[in-house]
C-alpha positions in Angstrom: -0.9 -26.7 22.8 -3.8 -25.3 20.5 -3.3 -22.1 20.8 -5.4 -20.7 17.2 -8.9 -19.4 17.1 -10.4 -18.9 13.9 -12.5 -15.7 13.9 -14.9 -15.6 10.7 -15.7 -11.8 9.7 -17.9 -12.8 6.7 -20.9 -10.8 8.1 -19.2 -7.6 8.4 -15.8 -7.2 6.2 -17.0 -9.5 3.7 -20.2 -8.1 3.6 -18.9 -4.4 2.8 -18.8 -5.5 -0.6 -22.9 -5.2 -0.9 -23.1 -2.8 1.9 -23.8 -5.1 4.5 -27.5 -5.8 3.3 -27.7 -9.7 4.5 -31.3 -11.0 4.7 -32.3 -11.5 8.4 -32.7 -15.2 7.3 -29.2 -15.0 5.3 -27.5 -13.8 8.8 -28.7 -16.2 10.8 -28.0 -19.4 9.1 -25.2 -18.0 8.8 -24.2 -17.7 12.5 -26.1 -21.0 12.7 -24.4 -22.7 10.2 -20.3 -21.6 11.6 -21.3 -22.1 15.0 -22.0 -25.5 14.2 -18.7 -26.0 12.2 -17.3 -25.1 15.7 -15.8 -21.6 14.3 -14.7 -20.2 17.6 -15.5 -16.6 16.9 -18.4 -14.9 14.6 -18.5 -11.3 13.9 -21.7 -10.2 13.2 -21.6 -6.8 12.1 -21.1 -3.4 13.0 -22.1 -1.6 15.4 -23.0 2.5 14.5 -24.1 5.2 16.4 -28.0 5.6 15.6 -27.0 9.1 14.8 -24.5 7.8 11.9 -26.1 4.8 10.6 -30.2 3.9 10.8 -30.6 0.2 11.6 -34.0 -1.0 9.9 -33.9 -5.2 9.0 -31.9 -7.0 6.7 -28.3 -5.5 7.3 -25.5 -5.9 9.6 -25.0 -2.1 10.6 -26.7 -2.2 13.8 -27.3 0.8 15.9 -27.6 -1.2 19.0 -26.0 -4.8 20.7 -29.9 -5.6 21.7 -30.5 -6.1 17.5 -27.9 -9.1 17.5 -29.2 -11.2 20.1 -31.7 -13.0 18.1 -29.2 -14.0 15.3 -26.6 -15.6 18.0 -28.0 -19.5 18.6 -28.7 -20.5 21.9 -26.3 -23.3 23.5 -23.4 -22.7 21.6 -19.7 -23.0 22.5 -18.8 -19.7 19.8 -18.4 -16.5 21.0 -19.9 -13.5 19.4 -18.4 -10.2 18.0 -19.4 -6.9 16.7 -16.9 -4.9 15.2 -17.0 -1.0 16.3 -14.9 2.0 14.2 -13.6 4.8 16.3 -15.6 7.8 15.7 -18.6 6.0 14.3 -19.8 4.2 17.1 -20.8 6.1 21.2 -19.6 4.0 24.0 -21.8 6.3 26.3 -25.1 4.2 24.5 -23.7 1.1 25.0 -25.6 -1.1 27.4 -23.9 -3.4 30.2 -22.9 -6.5 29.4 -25.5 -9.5 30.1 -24.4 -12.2 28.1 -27.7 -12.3 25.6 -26.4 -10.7 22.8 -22.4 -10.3 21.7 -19.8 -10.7 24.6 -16.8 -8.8 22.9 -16.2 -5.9 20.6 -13.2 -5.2 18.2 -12.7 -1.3 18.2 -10.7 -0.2 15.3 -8.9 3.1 14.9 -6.5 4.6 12.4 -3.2 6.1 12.8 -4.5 9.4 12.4 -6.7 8.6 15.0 -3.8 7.5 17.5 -1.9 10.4 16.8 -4.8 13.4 17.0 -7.1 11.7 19.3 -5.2 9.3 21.4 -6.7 10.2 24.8 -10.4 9.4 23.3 -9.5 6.7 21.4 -8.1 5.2 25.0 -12.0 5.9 26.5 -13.3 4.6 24.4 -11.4 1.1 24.6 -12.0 1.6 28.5 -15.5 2.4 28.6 -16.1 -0.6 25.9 -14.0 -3.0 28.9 -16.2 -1.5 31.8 -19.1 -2.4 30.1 -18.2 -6.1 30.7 -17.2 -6.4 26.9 -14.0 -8.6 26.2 -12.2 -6.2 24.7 -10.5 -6.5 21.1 -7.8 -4.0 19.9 -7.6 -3.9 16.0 -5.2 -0.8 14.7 -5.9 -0.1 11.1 -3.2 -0.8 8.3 -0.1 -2.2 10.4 2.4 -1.1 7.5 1.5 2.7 7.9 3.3 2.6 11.2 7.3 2.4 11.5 8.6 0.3 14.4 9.1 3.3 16.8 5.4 4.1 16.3 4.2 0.7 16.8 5.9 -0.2 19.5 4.3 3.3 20.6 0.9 1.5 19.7 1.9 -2.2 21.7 2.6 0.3 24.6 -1.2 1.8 24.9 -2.4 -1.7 24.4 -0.8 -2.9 26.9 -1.7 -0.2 29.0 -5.6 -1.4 28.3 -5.5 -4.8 28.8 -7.7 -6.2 26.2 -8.4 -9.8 25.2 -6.6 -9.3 22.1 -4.6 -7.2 19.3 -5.1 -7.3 16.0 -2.0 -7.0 13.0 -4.4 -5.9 10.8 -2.9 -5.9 6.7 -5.9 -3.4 5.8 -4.8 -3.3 1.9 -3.5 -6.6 1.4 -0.2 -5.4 0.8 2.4 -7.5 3.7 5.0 -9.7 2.3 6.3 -12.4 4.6 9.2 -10.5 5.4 6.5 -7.6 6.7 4.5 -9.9 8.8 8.1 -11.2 10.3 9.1 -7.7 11.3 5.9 -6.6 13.0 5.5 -9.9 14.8 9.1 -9.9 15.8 7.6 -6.4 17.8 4.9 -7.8 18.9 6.5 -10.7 20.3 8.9 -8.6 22.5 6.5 -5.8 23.5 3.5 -7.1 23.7 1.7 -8.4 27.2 1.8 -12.7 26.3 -1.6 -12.7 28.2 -2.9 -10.7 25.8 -3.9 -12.8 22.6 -3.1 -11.6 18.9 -5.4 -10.9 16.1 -4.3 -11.4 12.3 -6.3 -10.2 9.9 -5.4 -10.7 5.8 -6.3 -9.1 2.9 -5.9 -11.0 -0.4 -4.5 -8.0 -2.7 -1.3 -10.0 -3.4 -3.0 -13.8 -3.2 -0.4 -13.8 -0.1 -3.4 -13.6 2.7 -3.1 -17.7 3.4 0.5 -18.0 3.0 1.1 -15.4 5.9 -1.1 -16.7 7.9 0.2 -19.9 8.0 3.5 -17.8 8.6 1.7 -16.1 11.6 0.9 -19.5 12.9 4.4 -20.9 12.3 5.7 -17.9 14.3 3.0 -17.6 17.4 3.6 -20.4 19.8 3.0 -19.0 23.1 0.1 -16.9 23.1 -3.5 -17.1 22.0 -3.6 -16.5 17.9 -6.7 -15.6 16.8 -6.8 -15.7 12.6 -9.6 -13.7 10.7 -11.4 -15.1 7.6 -14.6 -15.3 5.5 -16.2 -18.5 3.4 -14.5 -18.3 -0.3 -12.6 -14.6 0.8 -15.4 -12.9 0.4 -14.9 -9.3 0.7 -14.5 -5.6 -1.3 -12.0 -6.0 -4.3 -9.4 -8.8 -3.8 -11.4 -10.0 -0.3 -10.3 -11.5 2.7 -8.4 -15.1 3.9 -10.3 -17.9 2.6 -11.9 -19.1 5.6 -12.5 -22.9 4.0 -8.4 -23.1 3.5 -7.7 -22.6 7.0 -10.0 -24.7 8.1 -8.9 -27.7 6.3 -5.1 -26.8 6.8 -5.8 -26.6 10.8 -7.7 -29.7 10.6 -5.8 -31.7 8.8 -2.1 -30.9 9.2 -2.5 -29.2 13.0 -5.6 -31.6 14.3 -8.2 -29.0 15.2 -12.1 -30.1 15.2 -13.9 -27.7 12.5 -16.4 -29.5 10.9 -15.6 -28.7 6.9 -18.4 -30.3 5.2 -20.5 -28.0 7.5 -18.3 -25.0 5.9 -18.3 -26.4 2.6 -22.4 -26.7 2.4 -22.5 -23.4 3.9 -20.4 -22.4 1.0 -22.7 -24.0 -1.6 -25.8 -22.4 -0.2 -25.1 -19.1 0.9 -21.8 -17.6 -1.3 -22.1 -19.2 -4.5 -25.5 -17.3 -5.4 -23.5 -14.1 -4.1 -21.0 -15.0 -7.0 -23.9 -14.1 -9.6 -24.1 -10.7 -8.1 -21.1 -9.3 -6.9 -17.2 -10.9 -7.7 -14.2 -10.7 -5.4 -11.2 -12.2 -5.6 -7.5 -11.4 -6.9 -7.4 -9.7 -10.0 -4.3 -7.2 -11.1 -6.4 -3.7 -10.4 -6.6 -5.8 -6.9 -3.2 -5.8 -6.6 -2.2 -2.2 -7.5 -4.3 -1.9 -4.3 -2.1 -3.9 -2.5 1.2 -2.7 -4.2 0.3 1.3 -3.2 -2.3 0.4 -0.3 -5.3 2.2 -1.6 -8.9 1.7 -0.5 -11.0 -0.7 -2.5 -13.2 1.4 -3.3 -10.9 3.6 -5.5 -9.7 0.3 -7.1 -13.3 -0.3 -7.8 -14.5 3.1 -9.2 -11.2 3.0 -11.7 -12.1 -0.2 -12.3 -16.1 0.7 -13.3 -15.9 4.2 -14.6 -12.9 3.4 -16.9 -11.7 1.3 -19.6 -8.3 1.3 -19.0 -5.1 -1.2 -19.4 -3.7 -2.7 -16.5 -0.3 -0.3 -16.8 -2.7 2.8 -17.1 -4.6 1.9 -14.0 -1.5 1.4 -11.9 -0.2 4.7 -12.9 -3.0 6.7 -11.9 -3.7 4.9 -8.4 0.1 5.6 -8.3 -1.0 9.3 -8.9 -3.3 9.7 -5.6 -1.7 11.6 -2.5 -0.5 8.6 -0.1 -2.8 9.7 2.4 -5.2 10.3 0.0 -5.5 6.5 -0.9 -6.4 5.6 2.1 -9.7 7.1 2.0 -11.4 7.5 -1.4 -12.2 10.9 -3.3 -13.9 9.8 -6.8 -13.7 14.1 -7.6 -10.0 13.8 -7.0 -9.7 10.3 -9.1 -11.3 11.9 -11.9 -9.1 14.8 -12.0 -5.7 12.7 -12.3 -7.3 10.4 -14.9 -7.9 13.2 -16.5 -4.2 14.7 -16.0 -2.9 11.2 -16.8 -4.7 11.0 -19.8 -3.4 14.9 -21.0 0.5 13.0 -20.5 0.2 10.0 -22.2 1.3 10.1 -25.6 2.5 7.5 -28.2 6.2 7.5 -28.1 7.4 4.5 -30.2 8.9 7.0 -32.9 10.7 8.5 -30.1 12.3 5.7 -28.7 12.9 3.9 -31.6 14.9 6.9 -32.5 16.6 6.9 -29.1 17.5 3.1 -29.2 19.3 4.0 -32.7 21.6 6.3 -30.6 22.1 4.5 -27.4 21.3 0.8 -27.3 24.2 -1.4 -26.8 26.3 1.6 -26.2 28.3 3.5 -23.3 26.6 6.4 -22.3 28.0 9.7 -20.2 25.3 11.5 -18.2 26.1 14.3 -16.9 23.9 16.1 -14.2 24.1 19.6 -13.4 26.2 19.1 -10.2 29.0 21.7 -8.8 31.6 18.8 -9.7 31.0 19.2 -13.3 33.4 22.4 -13.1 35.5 20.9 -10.1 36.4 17.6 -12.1 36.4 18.7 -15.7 39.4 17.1 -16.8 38.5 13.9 -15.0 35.7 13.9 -17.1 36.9 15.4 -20.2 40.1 12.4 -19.9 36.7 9.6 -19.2 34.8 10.7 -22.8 38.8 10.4 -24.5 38.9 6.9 -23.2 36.0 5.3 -23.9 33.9 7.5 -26.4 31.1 7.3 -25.2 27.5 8.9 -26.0 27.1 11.8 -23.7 23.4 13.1 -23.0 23.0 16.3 -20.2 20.3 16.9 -17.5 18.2 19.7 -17.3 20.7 21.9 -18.3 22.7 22.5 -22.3 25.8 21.8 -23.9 26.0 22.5 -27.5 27.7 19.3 -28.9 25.0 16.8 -26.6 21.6 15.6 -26.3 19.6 17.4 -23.2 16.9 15.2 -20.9 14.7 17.3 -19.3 12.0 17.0 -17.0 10.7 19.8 -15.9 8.7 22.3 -17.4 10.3 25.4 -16.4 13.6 24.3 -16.6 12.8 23.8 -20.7 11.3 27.0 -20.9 14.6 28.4 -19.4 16.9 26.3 -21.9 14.9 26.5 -25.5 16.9 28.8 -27.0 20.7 27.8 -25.6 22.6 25.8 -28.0 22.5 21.6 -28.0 22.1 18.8 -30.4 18.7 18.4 -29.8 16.1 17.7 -26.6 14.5 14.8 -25.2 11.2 15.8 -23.2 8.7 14.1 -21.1 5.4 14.2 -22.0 4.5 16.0 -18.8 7.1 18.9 -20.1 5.1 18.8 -23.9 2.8 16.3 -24.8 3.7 17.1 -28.9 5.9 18.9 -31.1 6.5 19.5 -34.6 10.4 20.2 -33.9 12.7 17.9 -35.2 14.9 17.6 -32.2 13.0 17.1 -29.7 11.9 13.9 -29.1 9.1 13.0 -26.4 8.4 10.0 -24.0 6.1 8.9 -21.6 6.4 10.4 -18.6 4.8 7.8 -16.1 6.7 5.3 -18.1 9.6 6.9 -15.8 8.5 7.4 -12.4 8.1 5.0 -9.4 5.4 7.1 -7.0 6.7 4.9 -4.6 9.2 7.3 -3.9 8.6 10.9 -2.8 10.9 12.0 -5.3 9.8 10.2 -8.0 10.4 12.9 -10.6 14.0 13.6 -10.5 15.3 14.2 -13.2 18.4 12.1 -13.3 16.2 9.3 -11.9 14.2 9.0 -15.1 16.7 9.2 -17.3 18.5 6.7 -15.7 15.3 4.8 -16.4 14.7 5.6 -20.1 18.0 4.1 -20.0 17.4 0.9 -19.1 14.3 0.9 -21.7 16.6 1.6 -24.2 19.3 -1.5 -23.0 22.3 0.5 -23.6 25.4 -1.3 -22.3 27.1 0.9 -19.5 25.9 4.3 -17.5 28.6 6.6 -15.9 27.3 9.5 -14.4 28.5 12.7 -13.6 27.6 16.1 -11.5 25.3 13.6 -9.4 26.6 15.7 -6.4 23.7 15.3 -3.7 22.9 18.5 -1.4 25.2 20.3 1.3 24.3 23.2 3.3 26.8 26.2 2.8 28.2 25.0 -1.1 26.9 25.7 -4.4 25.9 22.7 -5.4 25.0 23.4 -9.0 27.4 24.0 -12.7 25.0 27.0 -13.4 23.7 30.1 -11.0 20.2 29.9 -12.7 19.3 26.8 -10.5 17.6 27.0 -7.3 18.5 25.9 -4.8 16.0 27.3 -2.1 14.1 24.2 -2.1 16.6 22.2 -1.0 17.9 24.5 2.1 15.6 22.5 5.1 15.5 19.0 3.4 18.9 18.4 2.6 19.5 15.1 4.8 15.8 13.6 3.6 16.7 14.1 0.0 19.9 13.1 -0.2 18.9 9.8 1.9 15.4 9.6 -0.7 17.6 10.0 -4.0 20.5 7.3 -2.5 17.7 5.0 -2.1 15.9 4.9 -5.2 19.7 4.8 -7.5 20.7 1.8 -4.9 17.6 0.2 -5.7 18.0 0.9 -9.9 21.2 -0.6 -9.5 20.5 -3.4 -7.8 17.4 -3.4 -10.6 19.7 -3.7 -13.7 22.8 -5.5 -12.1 24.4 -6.9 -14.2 22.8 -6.5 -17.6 24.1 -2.8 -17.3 27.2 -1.4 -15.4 26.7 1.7 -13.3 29.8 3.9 -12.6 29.9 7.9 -10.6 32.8 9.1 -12.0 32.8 12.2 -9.8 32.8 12.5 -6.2 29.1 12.4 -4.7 26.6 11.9 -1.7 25.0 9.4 -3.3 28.5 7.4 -4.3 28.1 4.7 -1.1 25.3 3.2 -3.7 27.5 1.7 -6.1 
């Protein structure tokens, strides 16, 4: 059974990359030119509330259905789209149904959408269904729901009864392994009359490769795949519409005519090429690795002249919410925080790698076990000698890592062989023992808890190749216990959160093991929470 649809959403996603502003000629030669290639669906472009957006010529941001008609050919077996956000569009101005302009309309909405604003978001869907629209359901960013809210997402859409669903990988950021887990939900809890929608973003030059996984997977329902000629779209752009064409066609038998795509191609995307460029690049895929908008990739990208490590930190640096949307006040700000840390710190850690490389290194964190299990440890440093280094807190024979700035301030003028600072603690120093490194050379934003202290020494670590870790006073939080060596910790923080960080901190030192196994051994020689890791 042929069962796939290929939707092409050059005039509208691909055409946010120059705002939209198509030539009235460009759009319909364009709808001309797919229809007759015998693409299935065309999206022509959005649709806006005339009190958002002003429709005037030339543009794809149409205020009313009535605009499209005359770019949709006559006699055509294609059906035609417009593509309609939540919020930006009134369903009260949308006319009946009568077949001379667009027949369906995909209504996107975000998360924060679905979980403030549900009940509108729901009349809207309706009203756009009793207007004798086929309806099309696409939820912004698939990945920013977990399966429970997802399924909670299938549920309403079953509940609506549209024509299809869209898995929509809004910052290009699935692996195949994510497009198998939210199909695998999809499969069992969504209504198999109602078709499904993918729609691929390029970020991590994986948009063709799950598709074809997408197809591989969806046998028994309508599939519907999204694309645009050459990927066309903002930043890293969109599933090459050509590939799946020819990969339908000749591996699959479907009739798309690709010399009809291909001259399409030569005459109407190639001259965009001189203008604008798209496509995979590595600021594209920081987007993808910490799903940001593409227009903070591209406003890092234009307003700075940075390396490819320094623009991954600081689009690490936005609030995760805050990357969905875009903030160029905000971006400035961290570059310019970012740029306040980062230091040189080759002295440093050539230094450092004189101590520790190729060694066995001690490190003890300020846990309660460091007093409970003293002569464990004490009878672990007579065996096997090795270099010990502290956390955040002073002993006067070792070395002290610290990563906080209050915690130094606290521990300047107790006695220890000498400090070892990030550069978000003191970006220079004229004191012999203290030694400085990069901070955001440490940290994986990835994780909430990113700065722990322990965490990015464990790190510095690694950078420095010694031989073996064992760690020490790496207690994890309990309720009701004093869980540090010393008083002047707080542990206030930690009173409502304990579970969360506890399961947060396990997570990212099973994942640094699993990182450096087995160039580097990893040993807890004291009892902790975070112990099941090893």
């Amino acid at each position: 059974m042929k069962n796939i649809k290929l939707l092409d959403c050059m005039l509208r996603d691909g055409g946010r990359l120059f705002d939209c502003k198509f030539s009235d000629y460009e759009i319909s030669q364009i709808t001309d030119r797919l229809s007759k290639s015998n693409i299935d669906i065309i999206e022509i472009g959005f649709l806006r509330d005339p009190a958002k957006t002003n429709y005037t010529k030339n543009s794809t941001f149409f205020n009313d259905v009535s605009q499209m008609s005359r770019f949709i050919p006559r006699d055509t077996k294609t059906k035609y789209v417009a593509f309609a956000d939540y919020g930006m569009f009134d369903p009260d101005l949308l006319p009946v149904c009568d077949g001379s302009s667009v027949t369906g309309l995909r209504v996107g909405f975000t998360k924060k959408n679905f979980n403030q604003e549900k009940e509108g978001v729901k009349k809207a869907l309706r009203d756009v269904k009793s207007k004798g629209y086929e309806l099309f359901i696409q939820g912004v960013n698939s990945l920013g729901y977990n399966d429970e809210e997802f399924v909670e997402v299938l549920e309403m859409v079953n509940e609506m009864e549209p024509f299809s669903f869209g898995i929509v990988d809004t910052y290009g950021a699935m692996f195949p392994e994510d497009v198998d887990r939210i199909y695998s939900l999809v499969d069992k809890h969504l209504n198999k009359k109602i078709a499904l929608d993918f729609h691929a973003h390029n970020n991590k030059q994986l948009a063709f490769a799950n598709s074809i996984n997408v197809i591989n997977l969806c046998k028994d329902r309508t599939l519907i795949i999204d694309g645009t000629l050459e990927g066309v779209g903002k930043c890293a752009g969109n599933l090459n519409l050509e590939l799946i064409v020819n990969y339908l066609s000749d591996e699959l038998g479907y009739n798309y005519d690709f010399d009809e795509i291909l001259d399409t191609i030569d005459e109407f995307i190639r001259p965009l090429k001189n203008k604008y460029s798209w496509g995979y690049s590595v600021p594209a895929l920081m987007g993808g690795l910490y799903k940001s908008h593409p227009n903070n990739i591209i406003y890092l990208f234009d307003k700075f002249r940075l390396s490819c490590k320094d623009f991954k930190n600081i689009i690490s640096m936005i609030d995760k919410e805050k990357r969905q949307r875009y903030d160029y006040d905000d971006i400035e700000r961290l570059y310019l925080e970012y740029s306040d840390s980062k230091i040189d710190d080759s002295y440093a850690l050539e230094r450092l790698k004189a101590k520790y490389e190729n060694k066995k290194v001690l490190v003890k964190s300020p846990g309660h076990t460091l007093i409970d299990y003293k002569s464990n440890i004490d009878d672990y440093i007579k065996s096997n000698n090795p270099e010990v280094i502290t956390v955040s807190y002073t002993e006067s024979d070792f070395m002290c890592f610290v990563g906080n700035k209050r915690r130094y301030e606290k521990l300047i003028d107790k006695k220890h062989e000498g400090f070892v600072l990030t550069s978000n603690v003191k970006n220079k120093t004229d004191l012999e023992d203290e030694l400085i490194v990069n901070y955001n050379s440490l940290i994986d934003r990835r994780y909430a808890l990113y700065d722990n202290s322990v965490m990015m020494l464990l790190n510095l670590l690694k950078k420095l190749r010694v031989a073996e870790i064992a760690i020490a006073g790496f207690d994890g939080y309990e309720l009701g216990k004093e869980n540090y060596n010393d008083e002047s910790f707080n542990n206030d923080r930690q009173i409502e959160k304990t579970d969360e960080i506890n399961r947060e901190i396990s997570k990212m030192l099973r994942d640094f093991i699993d990182k450096v196994n087995p160039e580097i051994k990893i040993e807890l020689i004291t009892p902790s929470l975070y112990e099941g890791t090893e």
